[in-house]
C-alpha positions in Angstrom: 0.0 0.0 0.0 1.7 3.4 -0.9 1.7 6.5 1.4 2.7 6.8 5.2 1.7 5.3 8.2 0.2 7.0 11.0 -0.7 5.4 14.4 -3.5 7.2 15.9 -4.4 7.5 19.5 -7.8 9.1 21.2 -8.7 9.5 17.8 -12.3 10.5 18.1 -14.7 11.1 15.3 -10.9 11.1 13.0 -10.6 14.7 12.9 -6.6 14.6 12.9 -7.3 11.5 10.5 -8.8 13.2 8.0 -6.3 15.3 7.6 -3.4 13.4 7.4 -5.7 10.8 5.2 -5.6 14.3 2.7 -2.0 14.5 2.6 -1.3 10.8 2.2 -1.0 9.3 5.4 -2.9 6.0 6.1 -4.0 5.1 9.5 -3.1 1.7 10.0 -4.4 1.7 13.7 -6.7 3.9 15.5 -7.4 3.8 19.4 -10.6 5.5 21.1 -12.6 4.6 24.0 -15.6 6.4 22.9 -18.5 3.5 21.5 -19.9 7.0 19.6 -16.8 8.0 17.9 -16.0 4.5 16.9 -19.2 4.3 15.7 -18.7 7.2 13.1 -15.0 6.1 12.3 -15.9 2.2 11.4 -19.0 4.1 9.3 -16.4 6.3 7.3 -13.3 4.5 7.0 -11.3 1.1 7.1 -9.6 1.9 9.6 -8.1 -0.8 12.1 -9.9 0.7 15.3 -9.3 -0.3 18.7 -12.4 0.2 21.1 -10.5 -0.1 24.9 -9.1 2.5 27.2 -5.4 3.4 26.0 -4.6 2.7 29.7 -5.3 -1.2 28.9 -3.9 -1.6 25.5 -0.1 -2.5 25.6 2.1 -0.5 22.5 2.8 -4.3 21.0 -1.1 -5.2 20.5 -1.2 -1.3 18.7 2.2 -1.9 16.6 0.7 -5.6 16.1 -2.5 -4.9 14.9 -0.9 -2.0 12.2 1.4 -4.9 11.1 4.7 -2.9 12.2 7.1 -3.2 14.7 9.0 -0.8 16.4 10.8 2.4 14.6 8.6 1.5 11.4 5.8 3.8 11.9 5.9 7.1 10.4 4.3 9.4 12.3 2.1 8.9 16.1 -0.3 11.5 16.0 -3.1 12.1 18.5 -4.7 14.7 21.2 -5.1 13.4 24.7 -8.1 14.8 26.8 -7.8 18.2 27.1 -10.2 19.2 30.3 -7.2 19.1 32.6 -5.9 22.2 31.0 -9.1 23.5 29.7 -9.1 27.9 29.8 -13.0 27.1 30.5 -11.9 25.3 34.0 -9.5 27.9 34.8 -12.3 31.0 34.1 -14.3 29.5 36.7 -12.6 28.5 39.3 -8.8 30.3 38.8 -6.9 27.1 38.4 -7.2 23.6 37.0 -6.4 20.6 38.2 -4.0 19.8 35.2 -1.5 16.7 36.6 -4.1 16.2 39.4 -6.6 15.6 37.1 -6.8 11.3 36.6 -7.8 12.2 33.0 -4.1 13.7 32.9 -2.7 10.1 32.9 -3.5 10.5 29.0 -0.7 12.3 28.4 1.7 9.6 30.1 -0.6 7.3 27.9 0.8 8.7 25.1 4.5 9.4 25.8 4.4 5.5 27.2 3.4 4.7 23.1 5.7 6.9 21.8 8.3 5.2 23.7 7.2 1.7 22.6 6.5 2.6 18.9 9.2 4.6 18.3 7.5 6.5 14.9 9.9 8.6 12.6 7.8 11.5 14.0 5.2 12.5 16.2 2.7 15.3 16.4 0.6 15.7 20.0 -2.5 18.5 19.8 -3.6 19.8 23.0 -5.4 23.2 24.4 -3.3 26.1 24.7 -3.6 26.3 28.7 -0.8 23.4 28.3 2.2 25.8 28.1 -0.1 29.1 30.3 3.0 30.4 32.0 3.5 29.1 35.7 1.2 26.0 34.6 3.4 24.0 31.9 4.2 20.5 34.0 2.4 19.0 31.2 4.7 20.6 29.0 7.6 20.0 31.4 6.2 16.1 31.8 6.6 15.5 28.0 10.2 17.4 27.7 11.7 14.8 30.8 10.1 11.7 29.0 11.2 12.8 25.8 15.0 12.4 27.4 14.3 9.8 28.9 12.5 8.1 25.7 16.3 9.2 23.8 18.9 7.7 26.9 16.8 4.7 26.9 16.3 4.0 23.2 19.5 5.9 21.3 16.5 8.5 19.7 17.2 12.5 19.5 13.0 13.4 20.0 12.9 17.0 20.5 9.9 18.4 21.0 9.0 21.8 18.7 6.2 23.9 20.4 3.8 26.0 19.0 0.3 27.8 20.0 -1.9 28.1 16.4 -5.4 29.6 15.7 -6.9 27.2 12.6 -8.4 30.2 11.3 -4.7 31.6 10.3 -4.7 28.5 8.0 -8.0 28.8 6.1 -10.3 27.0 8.5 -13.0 29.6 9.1 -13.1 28.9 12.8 -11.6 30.5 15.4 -10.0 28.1 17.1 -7.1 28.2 19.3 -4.9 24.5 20.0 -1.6 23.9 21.2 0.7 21.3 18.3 3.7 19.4 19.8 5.9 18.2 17.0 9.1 16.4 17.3 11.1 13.9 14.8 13.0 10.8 15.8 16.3 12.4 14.1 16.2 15.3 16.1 15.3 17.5 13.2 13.7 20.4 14.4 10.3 21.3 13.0 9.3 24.5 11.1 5.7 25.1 11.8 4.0 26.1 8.4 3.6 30.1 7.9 0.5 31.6 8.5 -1.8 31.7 5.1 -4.4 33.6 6.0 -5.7 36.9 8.4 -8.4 39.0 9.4 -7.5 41.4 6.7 -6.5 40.3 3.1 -2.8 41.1 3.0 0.2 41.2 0.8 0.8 37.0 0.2 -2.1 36.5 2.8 -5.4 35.7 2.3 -8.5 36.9 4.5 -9.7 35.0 7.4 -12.3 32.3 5.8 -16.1 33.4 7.8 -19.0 31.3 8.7 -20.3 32.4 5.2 -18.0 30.8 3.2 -18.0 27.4 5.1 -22.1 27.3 5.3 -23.3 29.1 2.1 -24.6 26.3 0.4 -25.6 24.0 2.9 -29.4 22.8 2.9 -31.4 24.3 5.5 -31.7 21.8 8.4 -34.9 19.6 9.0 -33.9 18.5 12.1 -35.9 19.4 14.7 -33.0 19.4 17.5 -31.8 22.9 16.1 -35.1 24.8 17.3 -34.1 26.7 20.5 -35.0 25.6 23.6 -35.0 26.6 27.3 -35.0 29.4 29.2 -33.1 31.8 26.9 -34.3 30.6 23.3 -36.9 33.8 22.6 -33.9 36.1 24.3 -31.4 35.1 20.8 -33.0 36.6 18.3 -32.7 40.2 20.1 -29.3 40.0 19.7 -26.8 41.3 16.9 -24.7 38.9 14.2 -21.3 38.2 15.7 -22.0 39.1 19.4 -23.4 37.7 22.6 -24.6 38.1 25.9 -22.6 41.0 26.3 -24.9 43.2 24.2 -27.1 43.1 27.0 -24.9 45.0 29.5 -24.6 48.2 30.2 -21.1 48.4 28.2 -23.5 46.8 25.1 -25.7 48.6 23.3 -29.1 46.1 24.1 -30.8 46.5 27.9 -28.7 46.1 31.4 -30.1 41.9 31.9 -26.2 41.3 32.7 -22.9 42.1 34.7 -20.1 42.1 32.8 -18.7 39.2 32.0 -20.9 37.5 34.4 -21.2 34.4 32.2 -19.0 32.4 29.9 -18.1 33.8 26.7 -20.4 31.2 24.6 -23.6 32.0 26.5 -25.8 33.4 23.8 -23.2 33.7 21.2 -24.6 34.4 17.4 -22.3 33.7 14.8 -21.9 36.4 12.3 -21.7 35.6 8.0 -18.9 38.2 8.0 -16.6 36.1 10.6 -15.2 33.3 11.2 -17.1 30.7 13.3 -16.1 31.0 16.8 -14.7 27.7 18.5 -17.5 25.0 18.4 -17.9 24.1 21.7 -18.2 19.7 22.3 -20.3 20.0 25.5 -23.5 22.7 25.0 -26.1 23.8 27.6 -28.9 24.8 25.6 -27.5 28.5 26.1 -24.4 27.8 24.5 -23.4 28.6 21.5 -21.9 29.1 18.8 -25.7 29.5 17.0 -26.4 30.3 13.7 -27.8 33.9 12.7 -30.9 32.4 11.8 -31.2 32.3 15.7 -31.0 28.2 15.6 -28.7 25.6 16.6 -26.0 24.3 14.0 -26.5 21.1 11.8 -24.3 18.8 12.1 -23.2 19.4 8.3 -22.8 23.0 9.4 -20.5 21.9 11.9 -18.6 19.6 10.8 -18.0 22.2 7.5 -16.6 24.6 10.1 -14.4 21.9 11.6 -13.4 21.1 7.7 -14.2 17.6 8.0 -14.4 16.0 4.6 -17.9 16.4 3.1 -18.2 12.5 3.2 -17.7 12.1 6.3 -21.1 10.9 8.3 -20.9 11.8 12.0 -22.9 9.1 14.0 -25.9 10.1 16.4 -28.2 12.5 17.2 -27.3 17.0 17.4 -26.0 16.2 20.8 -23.9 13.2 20.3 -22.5 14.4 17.0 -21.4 18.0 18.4 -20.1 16.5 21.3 -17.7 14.1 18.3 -17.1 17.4 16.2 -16.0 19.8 19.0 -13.8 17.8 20.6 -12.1 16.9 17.2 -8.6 19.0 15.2 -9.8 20.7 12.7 -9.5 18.6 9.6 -7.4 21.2 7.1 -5.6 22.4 10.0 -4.2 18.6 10.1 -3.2 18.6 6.4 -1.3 21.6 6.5 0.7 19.7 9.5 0.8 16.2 7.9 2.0 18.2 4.6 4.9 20.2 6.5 5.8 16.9 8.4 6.2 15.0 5.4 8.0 17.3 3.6 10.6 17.7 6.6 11.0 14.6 8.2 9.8 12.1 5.7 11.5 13.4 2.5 8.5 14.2 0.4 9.7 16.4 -2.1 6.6 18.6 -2.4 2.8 18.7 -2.6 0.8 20.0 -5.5 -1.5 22.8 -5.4 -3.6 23.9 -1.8 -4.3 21.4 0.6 -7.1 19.2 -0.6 -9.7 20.1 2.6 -9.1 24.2 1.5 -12.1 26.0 1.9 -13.4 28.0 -1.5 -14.4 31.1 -1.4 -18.5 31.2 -1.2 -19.8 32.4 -4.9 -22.0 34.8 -3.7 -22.3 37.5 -1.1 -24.2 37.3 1.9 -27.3 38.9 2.8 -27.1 41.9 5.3 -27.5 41.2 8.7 -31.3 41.0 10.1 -31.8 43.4 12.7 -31.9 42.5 16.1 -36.0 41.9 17.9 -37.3 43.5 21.0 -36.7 42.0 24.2 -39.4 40.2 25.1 -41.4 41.8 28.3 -40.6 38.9 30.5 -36.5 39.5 30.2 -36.9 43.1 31.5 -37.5 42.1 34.9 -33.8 41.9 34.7 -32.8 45.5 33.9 -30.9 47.1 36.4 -27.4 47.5 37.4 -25.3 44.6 37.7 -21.9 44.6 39.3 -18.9 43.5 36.3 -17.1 40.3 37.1 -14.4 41.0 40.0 -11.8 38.9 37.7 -10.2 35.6 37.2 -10.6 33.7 40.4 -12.3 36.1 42.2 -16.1 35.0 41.0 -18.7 33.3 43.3 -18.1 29.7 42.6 -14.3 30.7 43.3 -14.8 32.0 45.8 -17.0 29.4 47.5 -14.3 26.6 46.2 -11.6 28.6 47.7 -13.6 28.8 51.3 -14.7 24.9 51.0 -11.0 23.8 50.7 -10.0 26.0 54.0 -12.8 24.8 55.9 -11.5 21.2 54.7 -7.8 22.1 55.9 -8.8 23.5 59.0 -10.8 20.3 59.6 -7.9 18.3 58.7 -5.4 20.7 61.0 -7.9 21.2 64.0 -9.5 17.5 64.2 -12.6 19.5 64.5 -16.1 19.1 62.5 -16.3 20.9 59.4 -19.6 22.4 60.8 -17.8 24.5 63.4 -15.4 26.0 61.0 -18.3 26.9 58.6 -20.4 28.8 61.9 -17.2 30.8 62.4 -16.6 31.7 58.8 -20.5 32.7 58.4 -19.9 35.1 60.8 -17.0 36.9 59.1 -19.4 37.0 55.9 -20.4 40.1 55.0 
C-alpha cells in the first residue's frame, strides 16, 4: 500500500485522520474509548480501530495490529483529553487541576506509546492552557520523557512547540490549540507560515467566515436545532457576531447582565462576515456558537466549520454528534501539518497545489445582517445595574471553592467538624 503510516491514539470522530488521510497518510491503527466516535470512524473509514481505554492496550497489541514493529511507523499523531488544562476550567474557578486531574494520565498514555513505537515523528494537539506560564508541567512532563525516551532508546525526540489559531490557516473557525511536534532524528520542526488573516494582506489571504463554510448547505430539518430553554426567545434580540454581552450596560441592548458574568459562549450568534467562533463539544442549551438564523448548527454545518471531509457521516443525534465534532482538530488544519511533516522529516519532495480540505471562497455574497428583535417583556425584569465580574478567580463559585478547601484544611489541622469551621466563617461573611 503506498503513502505513510500514521498510528492514531484518542482518535475520536478522525478529525486529525482526516487530515493526514488528505496528505497521504494512512492510519493503520486507531485507538478510542468512545462507543460514539468508533461508531462514526468504522461508518467512514477502514480503519483498524481499537475500542478499549489506552490505559489497557499495551504498545505491542497497537504496533501488532498495524502490522509494524517498532521504529517502522511514520508518524504517532493524537490529542489526549484536554479538560485538565481547559481555559474554561481555569475562568471558573482560577486554576485547574492539570496533573491532578486522573484524566491527565492520558498524556503519560501517550508518551508510554511513543516510547514503545518509536515512529519517525510524532505530532501531540492539546489546548493552549498546556504551556499558560506558571502551569506548563504537562509541557515539562513531556520534555523529561522525551530524554528519557532518547537515553533509553538511542532517539534525539525533541519536542518543537507552537500555539496556532486554525483560522490563520484557512479554517473559518476561530479556534485556538496547542501542536507538539518532534522527529525521531532530532530535526527540528518549522511550523507552516500563516496563510491567512483577518484582513487580506500582501501573500495572505482573508480570514475564511462562517459564510464561506455554510453558504450552500441545505437548511436543516432537524428538529433538534429549534431553540429551547430558558433563553431561546432572548437570541433573536441580539446582533450577528456578538453575545450576551450586548445586553450590559457596556452593550448597546438592555442592562439583563454584569459584565462578563457568564461564559463567553452564553448566547453567542455567529456572524456571516466572521469566522465561526470555537465550536464548543459540550452545550447547555444556552451555549453557542448559534447560527444567525437564531438556531442551533447542523451537524453538516459543523462539521464544515471543523473542515471535516464532506463525506464524512458523523454518528448520532445533534447532541452526540457536536459533542464528536468539537472535541475533534480541525481537519485542514491537520493537512497543513501532515504536509509540513512530510515534507521535513519524511522526505516528500513537495505537494501540488492547496491542501485538498481548503475551503473556496463562497460564490456569492451574503445577505445583510437581520436586525436584532425586542426584548421580550418577561426579560426586563432583569434590567438594572449589575456589578462586572471582580476577575479571574475572584467570581462566586471561586470564591465558595476557595472557602470549602480551607474549611477542609482546617478540619484536617484542628480535628474538628467541618460544621464548626463553617459557623465561624458565616460570621466573618459580610
Amino acid at each position: 500500500m503506498s503513502g505513510f503510516t500514521a498510528i492514531s491514539l484518542f482518535t475520536g470522530a478522525g478529525g486529525l485522520d482526516y487530515g493526514f488521510e488528505a496528505a497521504s497518510f494512512r492510519t493503520v491503527v486507531a485507538l478510542e474509548i468512545d462507543a460514539r466516535c468508533c461508531e462514526t470512524l468504522r461508518q467512514n473509514r477502514s480503519w483498524p480501530v481499537i475500542e478499549r481505554d489506552i490505559a489497557a492496550v499495551p504498545t505491542e497489541e497497537l504496533l501488532k495490529t498495524a502490522r509494524l514493529a517498532a521504529g517502522e511507523a511514520d508518524v504517532l499523531i493524537g490529542g489526549p483529553p484536554c479538560q485538565p488544562f481547559s481555559k474554561s476550567g481555569f475562568w471558573a474557578t482560577g486554576e485547574a487541576k492539570r496533573l491532578d486531574d486522573p484524566r491527565a494520565t492520558t498524556l503519560e498514555a501517550y508518551l508510554r506509546v511513543l516510547a514503545g513505537a518509536r515512529p519517525r515523528a510524532f505530532l501531540l494537539e492539546n489546548v493552549e492552557g498546556l504551556g499558560f506560564r506558571g502551569k506548563d508541567e504537562g509541557l515539562q512532563l513531556i520534555q523529561s520523557r522525551l530524554a528519557a525516551i532518547n537515553e533509553a532508546h538511542g532517539t534525539s525526540y525533541r519536542a518543537s512547540i507552537a500555539t496556532l489559531n486554525a483560522a490563520d490557516y484557512g479554517v473559518p473557525q476561530l479556534r485556538r490549540r496547542m501542536l507538539i511536534v518532534g522527529a525521531r532524528d532530532g530535526t527540528p520542526f518549522e511550523f507552516p507560515s500563516q496563510t491567512h488573516a483577518g484582513i487580506e494582506e500582501d501573500r495572505i489571504d482573508r480570514h475564511l467566515t462562517a459564510w464561506d463554510a455554510l453558504c450552500g448547505v441545505p437548511e436543516p430539518t432537524d428538529p433538534a436545532v429549534a431553540l429551547k430553554g430558558k433563553w431561546a426567545e432572548l437570541l433573536p434580540t441580539i446582533p450577528e457576531g456578538n453575545n450576551y454581552l450586548w445586553h450590559t450596560d457596556r452593550g448597546g441592548g438592555e442592562p439583563l447582565f454584569g459584565w462578563r458574568r457568564r461564559y463567553w459562549s452564553f448566547l453567542l450568534k455567529l456572524a456571516k462576515d466572521q469566522p465561526s467562533w470555537t465550536i464548543q463539544a459540550q452545550p447547555g442549551p444556552a451555549t453557542g456558537p448559534f447560527h444567525w438564523d437564531n438556531r442551533r448548527l447542523s451537524v453538516r454545518e459543523m462539521a464544515r466549520l471543523q473542515t471535516f471531509p464532506d463525506d464524512v457521516e458523523i454518528v448520532g443525534g445533534l447532541a452526540e454528534a457536536q459533542r464528536q465534532i468539537g472535541n475533534a482538530v480541525p481537519s485542514l488544519l491537520a493537512e497543513v501539518l501532515a504536509r509540513a511533516i512530510a515534507t521535513q522529516f519524511l522526505r516528500k519532495r513537495s505537494f501540488w497545489g492547496p491542501p485538498i480540505l481548503a475551503v473556496p471562497l463562497a460564490p456569492v455574497r451574503p445577505s445583510a445582517p437581520r436586525p436584532p428583535a425586542q426584548v421580550p417583556k418577561r426579560f426586563l425584569a432583569l434590567k438594572g445595574e449589575h456589578e462586572a465580574h471582580p476577575g479571574t478567580g475572584k467570581g462566586a463559585r471561586a470564591v465558595a471553592r476557595a472557602r470549602s478547601l480551607n474549611l477542609l484544611a482546617a478540619e484536617q489541622e484542628t480535628g474538628q467538624p467541618r460544621a464548626k469551621h463553617v459557623a465561624i466563617a458565616n460570621l466573618a461573611l459580610p
